[in-house]
N, C-alpha and C positions, 0 to 999 in steps of 0.2 A: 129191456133187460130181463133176463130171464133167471128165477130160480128154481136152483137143480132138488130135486127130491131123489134120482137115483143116478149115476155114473154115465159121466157122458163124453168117454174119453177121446181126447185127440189125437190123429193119425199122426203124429210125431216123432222123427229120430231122436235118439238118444246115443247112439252110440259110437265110440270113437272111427273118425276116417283117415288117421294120420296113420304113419310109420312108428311114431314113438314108443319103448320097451314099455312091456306093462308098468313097471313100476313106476314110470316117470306120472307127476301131475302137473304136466302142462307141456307145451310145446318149444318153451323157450328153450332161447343159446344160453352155453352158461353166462356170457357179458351181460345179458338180458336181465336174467337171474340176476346177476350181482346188484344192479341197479335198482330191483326193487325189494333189498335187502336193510336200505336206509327204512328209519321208523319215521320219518316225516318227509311226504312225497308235496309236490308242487303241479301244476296242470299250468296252459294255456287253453284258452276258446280259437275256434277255426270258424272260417265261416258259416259252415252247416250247424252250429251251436244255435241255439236260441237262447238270446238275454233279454227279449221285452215280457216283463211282467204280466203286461196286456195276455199276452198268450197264455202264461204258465207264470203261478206265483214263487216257484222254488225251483229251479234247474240246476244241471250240475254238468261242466263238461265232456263231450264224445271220450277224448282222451282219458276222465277220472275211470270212464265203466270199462275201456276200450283195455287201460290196466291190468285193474279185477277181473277178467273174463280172460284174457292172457293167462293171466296167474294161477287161478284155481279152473282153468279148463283144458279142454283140447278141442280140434277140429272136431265139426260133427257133434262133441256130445249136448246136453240142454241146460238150458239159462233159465231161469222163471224172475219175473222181477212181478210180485206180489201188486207194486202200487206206481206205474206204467208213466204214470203222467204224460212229459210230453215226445216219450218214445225214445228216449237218448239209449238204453237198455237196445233197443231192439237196433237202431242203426248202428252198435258199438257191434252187435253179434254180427251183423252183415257183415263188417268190414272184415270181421277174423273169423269168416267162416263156421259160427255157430248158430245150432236151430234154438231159438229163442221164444217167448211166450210171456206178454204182459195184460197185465191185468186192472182196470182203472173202473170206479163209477158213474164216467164224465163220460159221456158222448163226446162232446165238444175237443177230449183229450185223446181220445180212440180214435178219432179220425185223424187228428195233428198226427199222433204217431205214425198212422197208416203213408199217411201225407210224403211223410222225413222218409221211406223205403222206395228204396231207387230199384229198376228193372234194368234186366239185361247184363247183371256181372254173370260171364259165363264161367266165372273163376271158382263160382261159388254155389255151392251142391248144398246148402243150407235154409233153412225154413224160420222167417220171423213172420210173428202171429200178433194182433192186437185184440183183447176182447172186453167186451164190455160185461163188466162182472164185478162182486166184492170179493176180497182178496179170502172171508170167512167159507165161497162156494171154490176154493182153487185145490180141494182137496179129492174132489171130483173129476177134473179133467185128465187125472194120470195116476200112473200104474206107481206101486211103491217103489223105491228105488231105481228110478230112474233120470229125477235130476242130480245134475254136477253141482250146479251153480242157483241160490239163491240172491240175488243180491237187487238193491233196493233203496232208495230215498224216500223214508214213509214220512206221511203226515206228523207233525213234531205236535200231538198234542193239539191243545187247544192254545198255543204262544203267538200264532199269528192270528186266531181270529180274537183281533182287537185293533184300534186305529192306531197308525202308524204314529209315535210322539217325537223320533228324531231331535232331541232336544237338541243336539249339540249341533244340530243342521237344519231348523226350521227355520232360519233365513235366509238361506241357500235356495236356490233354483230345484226344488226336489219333489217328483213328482207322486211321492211315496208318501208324503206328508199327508195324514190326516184319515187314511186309505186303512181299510182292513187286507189285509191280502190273504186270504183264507181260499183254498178249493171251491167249497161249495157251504150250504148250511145244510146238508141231507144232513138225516139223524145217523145214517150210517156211518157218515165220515167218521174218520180217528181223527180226522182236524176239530171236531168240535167237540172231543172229549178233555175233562179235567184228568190231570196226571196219573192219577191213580185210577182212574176208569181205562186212560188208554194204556198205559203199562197191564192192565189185566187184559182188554182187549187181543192189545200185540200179544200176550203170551197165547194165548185162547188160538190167535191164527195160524202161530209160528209152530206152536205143540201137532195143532192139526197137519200143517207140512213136512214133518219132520219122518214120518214113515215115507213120502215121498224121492227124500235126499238120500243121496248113495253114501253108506257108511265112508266115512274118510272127506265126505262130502262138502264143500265150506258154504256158509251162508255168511254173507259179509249186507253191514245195515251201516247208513252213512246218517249221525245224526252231529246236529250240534246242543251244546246247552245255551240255555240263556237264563237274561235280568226280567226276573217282574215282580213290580213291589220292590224294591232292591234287595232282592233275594236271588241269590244264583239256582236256575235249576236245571238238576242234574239229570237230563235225560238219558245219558250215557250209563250211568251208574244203574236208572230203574231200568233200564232194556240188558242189560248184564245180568243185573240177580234174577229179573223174570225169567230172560232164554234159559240158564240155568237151573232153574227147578223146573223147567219143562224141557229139559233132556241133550240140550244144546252142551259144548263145552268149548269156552273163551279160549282163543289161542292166539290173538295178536291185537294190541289195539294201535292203529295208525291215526297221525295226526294227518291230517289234510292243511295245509297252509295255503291259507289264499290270499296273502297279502300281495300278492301280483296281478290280484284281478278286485282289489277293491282300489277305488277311483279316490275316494278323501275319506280320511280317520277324522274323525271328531276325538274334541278334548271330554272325553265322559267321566264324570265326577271331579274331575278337575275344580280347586284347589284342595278338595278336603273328603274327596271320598274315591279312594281308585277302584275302578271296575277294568274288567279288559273288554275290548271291544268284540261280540264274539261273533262278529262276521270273520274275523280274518282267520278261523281256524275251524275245522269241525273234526269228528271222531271217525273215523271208519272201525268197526265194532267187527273182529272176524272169529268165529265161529266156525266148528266143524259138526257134523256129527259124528261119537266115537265110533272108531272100531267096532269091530265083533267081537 
């Protein structure tokens, strides 16, 4: 891994290769449009999805990022996805024809993603990139105002590194029982920061990308909240008031519902304390940079 001391930009497109009026942001039909107009969207997994933990502790469907980059992109222009994992970001750009750029601490996750990029779509005049880097040195590789698209599944804090307690499923068949599922223990990670370290972290990285982002530009972050201690926490709430005093401005929040890809609900807190279960839903947090 290498840290950068001066500007070490990457030979990357950025700019639109489609037919679309200037003023359009994106390439969709209007039917397109209208469908993701709803404020609570739904996904399925395809086979190219990764769902073994073993691999990657926290994945999210081809189709969730394949959406988002639809939506606030066009052909040709860039994607940057901050915290890369296990490359879903960059096979979502393939597929729609955008140049793409992620960025992970894990060897182990830079090669999986490298892995998931297939050769030979001749359909597609587009560039995805895997690099091994912390998302704090991503303010280095490009020119200001040149990406479209920030978007992202960061590290949640420090909530999964701890052993998995599954109450309502510890005598089930579950192989999650007992397990920490955390990235890594680097000190770098934001996985191993407490709330308020990594709410100051993310803003510290998100402030430095944001001369990057093309005014009008969206940066969309996929978080959920959770229980610990049985106290609900609100990731969603401190990555909102953060991005916004570091120059961000909130312009939609969608709900993700995943109750079509969780396999058994446990009764939690059942008979005398309700919680929700907060796998079956997460936040998509979107964000632009304003105007001029």
């Amino acid at each position: 891994m290498k840290t950068l001391e001066t500007k070490n930009l990457l030979n990357i497109d950025f700019k639109r290769t489609c037919n679309c009026k200037p003023t359009n942001i994106n390439c969709m039909s209007a039917k397109e449009w209208l469908k993701s107009q709803l404020g609570v969207w739904k996904f399925n997994y395809e086979k190219r999805d990764i769902r073994d933990k073993q691999a990657h502790p926290a994945t999210f469907p081809i189709s969730l990022a394949r959406k988002i980059i639809d939506l606030f992109t066009h052909e040709g222009e860039l994607v940057v996805d901050p915290f890369v994992g296990s490359g879903t970001t960059l096979v979502a750009a393939q597929d729609s024809n955008r140049n793409a750029v992620g960025f992970d601490l894990q060897e182990k996750y830079i090669e999986l993603s490298k892995s998931r990029l297939t050769n030979g779509n001749f359909f597609n005049t587009s560039t995805q990139i895997a690099i091994q880097d912390e998302a704090r040195n991503i303010n280095q590789y490009f020119e200001e105002e040149t990406i479209s698209l920030i978007w992202t599944s960061p590290p949640y804090a420090n909530l999964l590194n701890r052993e998995r307690k599954n109450k309502s499923r510890r005598f089930r068949n579950n192989e999650q029982l007992g397990k920490v599922e955390q990235y890594s223990q680097d000190e770098r990670d934001l996985g191993t920061l407490a709330l308020d370290s990594y709410t100051q972290a993310m803003g510290n990285i998100y402030e430095s990308l944001l001369p990057l982002l093309k005014h009008k530009g969206h940066c969309v972050i996929n978080v959920p909240d959770m229980w610990w201690e049985n106290q609900r926490i609100t990731i969603h709430v401190s990555l909102i008031e953060e991005l916004r005093k570091r120059g961000y401005e909130l312009r939609n929040i969608i709900i993700w519902d995943r109750t079509n890809l969780v396999n058994q609900i446990g009764i939690f807190g059942w008979p005398s304390n309700y919680i929700t279960m907060g796998v079956t839903f997460e936040y998509l947090l979107d964000f632009w940079r304003p105007p001029k």
